[in-house]
N, C-alpha and C positions, 0 to 999 in steps of 0.2 A: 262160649256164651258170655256177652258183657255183662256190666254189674247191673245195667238198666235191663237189661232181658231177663235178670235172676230177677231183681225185682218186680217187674211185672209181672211177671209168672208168681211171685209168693202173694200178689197182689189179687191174684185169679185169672190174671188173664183179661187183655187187650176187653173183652167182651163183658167182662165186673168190673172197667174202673168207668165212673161217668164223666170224671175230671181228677184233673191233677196239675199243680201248679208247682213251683219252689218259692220258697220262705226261709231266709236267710239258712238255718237249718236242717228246713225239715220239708219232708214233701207232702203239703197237705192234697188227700185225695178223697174224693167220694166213691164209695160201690155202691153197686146193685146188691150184692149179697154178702153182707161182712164174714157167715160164716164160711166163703172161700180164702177170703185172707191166712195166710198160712206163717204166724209170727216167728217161728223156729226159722224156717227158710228165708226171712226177713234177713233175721240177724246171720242166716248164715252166707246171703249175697253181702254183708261187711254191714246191716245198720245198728245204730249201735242202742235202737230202742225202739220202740212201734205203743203207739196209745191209738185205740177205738173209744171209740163214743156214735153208736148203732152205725149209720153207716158212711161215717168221717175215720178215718183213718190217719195219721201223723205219722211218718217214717222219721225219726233222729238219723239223718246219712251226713252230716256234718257242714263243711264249705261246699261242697259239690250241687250241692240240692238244687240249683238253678239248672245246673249242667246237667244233673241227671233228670229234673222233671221235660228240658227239651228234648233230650235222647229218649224218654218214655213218651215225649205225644209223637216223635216222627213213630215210631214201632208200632204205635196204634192208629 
C-alpha cells in the first residue's frame, strides 16, 4: 500500500474526502464526516501532524504534499 493509499484510507476513504489539494506542506482536505478521519493512522502513513477544524482537515506530510494530494485525486 502507498503512502497516498494509507492516507486516504485514514482520511475515510475515497467516499469522505470532498477535496483535497497540496499546499506547500500540507494537504488541505474537506470531508463529509470528520469523525472518520483516523489521526493515529495519519501519522502512522509518515504525517507528521493532522489539524481539524469540523470538516477541514490539514495533513503536515512535509515537501511531498503536491505529490501526494495528485497521487490521492488519481486514487479517487
Amino acid at each position: 500500500m502507498s503512502k497516498a493509499d494509507e492516507i486516504l484510507a485514514a482520511l475515510g476513504g475515497a467516499d469522505n474526502v470532498e477535496d483535497i489539494e497540496g499546499c506547500i506542506t500540507r494537504l488541505r482536505t474537506e470531508v463529509s464526516d470528520p469523525d472518520l478521519v483516523d489521526q493515529a493512522a495519519l501519522k502512522a502513513a509518515g504525517a507528521h501532524g493532522a489539524m481539524a477544524s469540523g470538516s477541514v482537515v490539514q495533513v503536515v506530510v512535509g515537501p511531498e504534499a503536491e505529490n501526494l494530494a495528485e497521487d490521492i485525486q488519481d486514487l479517487m
